[in-house]
C-alpha positions as a Python dict, from the first residue, in 0.01 Angstrom:
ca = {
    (1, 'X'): (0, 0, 0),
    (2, 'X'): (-217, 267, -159),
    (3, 'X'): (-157, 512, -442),
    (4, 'X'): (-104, 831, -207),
    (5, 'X'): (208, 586, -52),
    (6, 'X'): (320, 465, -353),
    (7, 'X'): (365, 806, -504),
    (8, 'X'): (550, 903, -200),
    (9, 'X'): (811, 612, -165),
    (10, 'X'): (886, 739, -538),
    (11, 'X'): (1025, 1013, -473),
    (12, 'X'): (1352, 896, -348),
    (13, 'X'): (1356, 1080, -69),
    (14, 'X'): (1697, 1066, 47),
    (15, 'X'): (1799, 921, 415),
    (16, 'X'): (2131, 809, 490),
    (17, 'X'): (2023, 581, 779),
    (18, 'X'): (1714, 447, 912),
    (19, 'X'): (1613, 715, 1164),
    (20, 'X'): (1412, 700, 1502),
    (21, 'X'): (1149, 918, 1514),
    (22, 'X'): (932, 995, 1817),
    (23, 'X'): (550, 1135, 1730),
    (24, 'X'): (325, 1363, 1994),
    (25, 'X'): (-1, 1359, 1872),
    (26, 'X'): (55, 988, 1710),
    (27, 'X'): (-278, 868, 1723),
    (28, 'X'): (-437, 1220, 1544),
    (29, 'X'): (-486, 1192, 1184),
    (30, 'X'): (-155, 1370, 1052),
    (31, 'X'): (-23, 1171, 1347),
    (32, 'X'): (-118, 852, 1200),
    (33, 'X'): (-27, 945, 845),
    (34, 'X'): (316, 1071, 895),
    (35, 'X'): (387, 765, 1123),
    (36, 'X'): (371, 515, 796),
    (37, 'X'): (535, 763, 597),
    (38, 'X'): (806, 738, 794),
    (39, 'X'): (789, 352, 876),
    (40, 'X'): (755, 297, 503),
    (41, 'X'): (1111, 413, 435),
    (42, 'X'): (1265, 231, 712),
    (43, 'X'): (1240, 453, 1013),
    (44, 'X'): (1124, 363, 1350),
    (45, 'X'): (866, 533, 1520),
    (46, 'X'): (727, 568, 1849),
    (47, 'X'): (528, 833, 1959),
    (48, 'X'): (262, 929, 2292),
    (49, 'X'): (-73, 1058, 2309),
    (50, 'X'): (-372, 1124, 2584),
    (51, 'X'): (-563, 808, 2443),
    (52, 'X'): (-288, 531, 2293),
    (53, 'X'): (-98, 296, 2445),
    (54, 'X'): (140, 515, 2560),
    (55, 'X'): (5, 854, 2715),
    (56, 'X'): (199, 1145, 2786),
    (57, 'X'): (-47, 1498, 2866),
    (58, 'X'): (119, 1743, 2628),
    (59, 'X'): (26, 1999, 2893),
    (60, 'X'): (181, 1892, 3168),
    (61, 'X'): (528, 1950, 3156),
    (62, 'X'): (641, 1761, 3414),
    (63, 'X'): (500, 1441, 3191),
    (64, 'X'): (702, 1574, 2936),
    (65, 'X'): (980, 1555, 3089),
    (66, 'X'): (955, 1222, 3239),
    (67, 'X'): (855, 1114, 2864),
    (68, 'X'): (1179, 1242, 2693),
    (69, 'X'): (1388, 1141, 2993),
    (70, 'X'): (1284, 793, 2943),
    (71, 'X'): (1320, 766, 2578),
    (72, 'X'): (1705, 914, 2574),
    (73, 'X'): (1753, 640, 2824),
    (74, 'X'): (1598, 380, 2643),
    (75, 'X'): (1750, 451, 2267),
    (76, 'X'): (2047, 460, 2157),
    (77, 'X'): (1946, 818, 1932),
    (78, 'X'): (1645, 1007, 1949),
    (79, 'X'): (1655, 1179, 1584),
    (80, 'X'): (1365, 1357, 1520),
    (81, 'X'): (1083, 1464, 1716),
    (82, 'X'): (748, 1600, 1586),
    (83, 'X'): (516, 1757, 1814),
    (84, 'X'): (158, 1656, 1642),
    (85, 'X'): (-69, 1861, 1907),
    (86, 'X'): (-333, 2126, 1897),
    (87, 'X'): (-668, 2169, 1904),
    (88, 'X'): (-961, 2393, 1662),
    (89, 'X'): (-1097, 2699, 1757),
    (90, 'X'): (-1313, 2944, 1618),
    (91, 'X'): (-1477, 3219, 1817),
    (92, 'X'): (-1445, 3561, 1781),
    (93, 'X'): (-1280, 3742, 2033),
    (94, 'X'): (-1588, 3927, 2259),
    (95, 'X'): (-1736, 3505, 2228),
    (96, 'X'): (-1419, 3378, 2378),
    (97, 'X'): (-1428, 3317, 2745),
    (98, 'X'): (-1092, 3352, 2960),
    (99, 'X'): (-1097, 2989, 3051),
    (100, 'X'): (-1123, 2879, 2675),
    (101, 'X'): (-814, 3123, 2526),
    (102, 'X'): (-624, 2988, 2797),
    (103, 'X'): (-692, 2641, 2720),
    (104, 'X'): (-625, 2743, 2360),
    (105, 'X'): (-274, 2913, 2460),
    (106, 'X'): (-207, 2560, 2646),
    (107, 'X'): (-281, 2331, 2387),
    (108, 'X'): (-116, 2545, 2087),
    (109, 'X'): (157, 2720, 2210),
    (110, 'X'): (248, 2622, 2567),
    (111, 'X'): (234, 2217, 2499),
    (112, 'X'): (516, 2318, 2159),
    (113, 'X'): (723, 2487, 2460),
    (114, 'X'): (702, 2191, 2719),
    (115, 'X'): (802, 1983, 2423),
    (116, 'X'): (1108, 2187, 2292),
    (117, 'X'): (1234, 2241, 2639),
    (118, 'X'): (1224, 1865, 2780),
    (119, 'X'): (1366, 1731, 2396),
    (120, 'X'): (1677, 1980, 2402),
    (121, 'X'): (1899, 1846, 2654),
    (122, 'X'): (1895, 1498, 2504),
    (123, 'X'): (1928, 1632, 2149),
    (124, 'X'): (2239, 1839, 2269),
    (125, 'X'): (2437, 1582, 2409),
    (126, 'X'): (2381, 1391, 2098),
    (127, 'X'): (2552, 1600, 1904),
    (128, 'X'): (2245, 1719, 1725),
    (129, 'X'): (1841, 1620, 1573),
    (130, 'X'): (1546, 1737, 1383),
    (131, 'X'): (1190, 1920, 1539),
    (132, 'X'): (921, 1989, 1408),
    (133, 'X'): (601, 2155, 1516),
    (134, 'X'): (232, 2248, 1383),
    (135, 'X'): (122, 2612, 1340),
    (136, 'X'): (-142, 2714, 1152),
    (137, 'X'): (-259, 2908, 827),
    (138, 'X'): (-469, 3150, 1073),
    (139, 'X'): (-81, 3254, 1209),
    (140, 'X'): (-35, 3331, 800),
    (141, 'X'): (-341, 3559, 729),
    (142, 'X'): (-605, 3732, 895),
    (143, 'X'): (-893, 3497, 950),
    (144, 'X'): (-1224, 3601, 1092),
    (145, 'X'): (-1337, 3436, 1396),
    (146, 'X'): (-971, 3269, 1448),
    (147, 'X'): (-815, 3517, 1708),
    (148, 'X'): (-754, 3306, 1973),
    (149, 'X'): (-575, 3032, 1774),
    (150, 'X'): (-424, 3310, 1546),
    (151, 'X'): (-229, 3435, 1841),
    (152, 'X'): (-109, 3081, 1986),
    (153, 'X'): (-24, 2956, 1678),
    (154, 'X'): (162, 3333, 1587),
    (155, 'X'): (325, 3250, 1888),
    (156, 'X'): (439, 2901, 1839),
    (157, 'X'): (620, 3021, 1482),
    (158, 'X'): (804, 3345, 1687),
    (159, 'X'): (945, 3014, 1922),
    (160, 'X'): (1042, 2835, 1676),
    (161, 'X'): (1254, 3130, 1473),
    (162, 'X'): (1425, 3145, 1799),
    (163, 'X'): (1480, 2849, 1874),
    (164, 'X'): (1630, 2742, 1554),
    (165, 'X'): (1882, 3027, 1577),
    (166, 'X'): (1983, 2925, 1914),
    (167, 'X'): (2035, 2594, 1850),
    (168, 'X'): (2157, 2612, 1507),
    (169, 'X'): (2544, 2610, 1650),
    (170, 'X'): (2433, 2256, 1806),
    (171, 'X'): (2318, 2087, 1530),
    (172, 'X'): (1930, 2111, 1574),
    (173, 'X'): (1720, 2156, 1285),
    (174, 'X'): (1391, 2323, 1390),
    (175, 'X'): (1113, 2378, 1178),
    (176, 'X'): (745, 2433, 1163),
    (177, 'X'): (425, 2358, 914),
    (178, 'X'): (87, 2574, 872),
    (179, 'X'): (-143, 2413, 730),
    (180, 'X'): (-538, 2520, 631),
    (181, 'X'): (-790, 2291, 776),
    (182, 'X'): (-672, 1910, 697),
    (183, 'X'): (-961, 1627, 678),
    (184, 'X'): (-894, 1415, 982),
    (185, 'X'): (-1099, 1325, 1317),
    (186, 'X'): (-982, 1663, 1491),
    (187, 'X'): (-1195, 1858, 1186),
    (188, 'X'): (-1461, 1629, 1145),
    (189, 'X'): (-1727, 1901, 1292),
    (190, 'X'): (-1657, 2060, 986),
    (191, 'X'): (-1560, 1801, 714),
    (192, 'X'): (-1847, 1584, 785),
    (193, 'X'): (-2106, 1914, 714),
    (194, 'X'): (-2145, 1906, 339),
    (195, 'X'): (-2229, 2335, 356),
    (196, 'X'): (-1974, 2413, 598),
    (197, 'X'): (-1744, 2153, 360),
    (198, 'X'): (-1806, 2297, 63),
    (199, 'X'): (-1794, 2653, 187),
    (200, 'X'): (-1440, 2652, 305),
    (201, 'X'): (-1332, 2420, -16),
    (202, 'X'): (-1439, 2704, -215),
    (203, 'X'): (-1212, 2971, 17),
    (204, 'X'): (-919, 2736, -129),
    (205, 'X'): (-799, 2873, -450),
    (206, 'X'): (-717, 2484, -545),
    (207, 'X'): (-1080, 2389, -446),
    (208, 'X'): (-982, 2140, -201),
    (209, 'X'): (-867, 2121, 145),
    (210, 'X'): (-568, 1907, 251),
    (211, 'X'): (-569, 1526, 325),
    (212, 'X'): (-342, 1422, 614),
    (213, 'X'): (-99, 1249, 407),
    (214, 'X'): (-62, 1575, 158),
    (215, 'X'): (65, 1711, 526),
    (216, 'X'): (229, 1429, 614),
    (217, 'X'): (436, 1438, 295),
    (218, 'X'): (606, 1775, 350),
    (219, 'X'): (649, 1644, 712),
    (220, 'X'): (818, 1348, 582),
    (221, 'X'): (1078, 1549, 369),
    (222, 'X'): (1152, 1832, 650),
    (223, 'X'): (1255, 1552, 825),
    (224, 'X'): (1461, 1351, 553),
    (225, 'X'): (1841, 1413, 480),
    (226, 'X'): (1714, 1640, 129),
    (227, 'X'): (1598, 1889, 422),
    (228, 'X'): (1951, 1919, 609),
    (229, 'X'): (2021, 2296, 516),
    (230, 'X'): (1650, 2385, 580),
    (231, 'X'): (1574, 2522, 962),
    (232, 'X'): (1415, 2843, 1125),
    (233, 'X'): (1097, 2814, 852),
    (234, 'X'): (760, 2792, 873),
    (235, 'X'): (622, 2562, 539),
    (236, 'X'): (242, 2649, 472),
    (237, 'X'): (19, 2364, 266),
    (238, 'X'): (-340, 2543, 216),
    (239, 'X'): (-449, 2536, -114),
    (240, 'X'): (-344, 2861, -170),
    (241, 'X'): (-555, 3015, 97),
    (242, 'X'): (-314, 3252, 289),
    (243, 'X'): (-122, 3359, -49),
    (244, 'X'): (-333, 3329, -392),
    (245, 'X'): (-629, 3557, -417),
    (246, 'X'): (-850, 3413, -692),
    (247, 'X'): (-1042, 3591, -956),
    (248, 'X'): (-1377, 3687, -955),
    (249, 'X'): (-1609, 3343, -1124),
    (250, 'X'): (-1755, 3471, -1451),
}
């Protein structure tokens, strides 16, 4: 067990039961982080992904619903799902071909819809459960060269509002997470380029961009039983980015 985990089990973060989780995107770095978060305070987790042992195509919502259809039948309670999916995009607007902002719409936004709409009718006859879904600081503040995955994401934080005030009354907790650009295998294009690094660590007004588990973390407690009044919100972790504007270096 490292430090970061460690520091997290800590916390006491409270959980009346051990809970069973299910992860899209489980294989991704926040993915993979949030997954032993989860495990190390006694949840169970199972997740899909295109490449892992068990694939579902986020995209295709006729896998989704063959995914969640199968994993009602199969546990006794499904009680959380988070929907770990998206992809990185920056072009500006007159650079973006059609084909690429609709593959952008389908990974971002439409993918968060297939997923809310094949989870619900499980979750309802439950009696109730927890989402929660990946925006994006570029839905926060207006970001040059981001307008494709601005408006997805934008989108994907309108749907979950909505959602959380229509299924509020059935016991379905729906919340979202933008974070700034996060140091896993998705961003490696850019966190592997020491000027392209160091150029966005310095847009951070904390000087640092986020490590998956720093994600994972406020994952872990949107999820936990300390989170059970929280729903319809949209929790950003960037450094500071999209809200602190720093002074001018001496």
């Amino acid at each position: 067990m490292d430090c970061a985990q460690q520091r997290y089990l800590n916390m006491n973060i409270s959980n009346s039961s051990s809970k069973t989780v299910i992860i899209g995107g489980i294989t991704g770095g926040i993915g993979t982080a949030l997954s032993g978060l989860l495990q190390s305070r006694g949840d169970t987790v199972t997740g899909y992904s295109r490449s892992g042992s068990i694939r579902c195509d986020a995209t295709n919502h006729e896998d989704l619903d063959t995914y969640f259809k199968d994993c009602f039948a199969n546990h006794e309670k499904i009680d959380a799902y988070v929907h770990s999916i998206g992809s990185i995009y920056l072009k500006a607007a007159h650079l973006t071909p059609a084909t690429d902002w609709l593959e952008v719409q389908n990974q971002n936004l439409n993918s968060a819809f297939y997923a809310l709409r094949a989870v619900l009718p499980g979750m309802i006859k439950q009696g109730g459960g927890r989402l929660l879904f990946f925006s994006s600081v570029a839905a926060q503040s207006g970001l040059a060269n981001h307008e494709a995955i601005a408006a997805a994401k934008g989108g994907l934080e309108a749907m979950v509002r909505s959602a959380a005030a229509s299924y509020a009354p059935r016991g379905i907790r729906i919340n979202a997470i933008a974070p700034s650009l996060t140091d896993t295998p998705l961003s490696s294009a850019i966190t592997s380029n020491p000027q392209a690094r160091a150029f966005t660590e310095k847009m951070h007004p904390l000087g640092s961009i986020n490590t998956a588990h720093e994600v994972a973390s406020m994952a872990a407690w949107l999820l936990s039983d300390d989170a059970s009044q929280v729903t319809g919100q949209v929790f950003v972790v960037d450094g500071g980015l999209s809200s602190i504007i720093p002074k001018p270096k001496a």
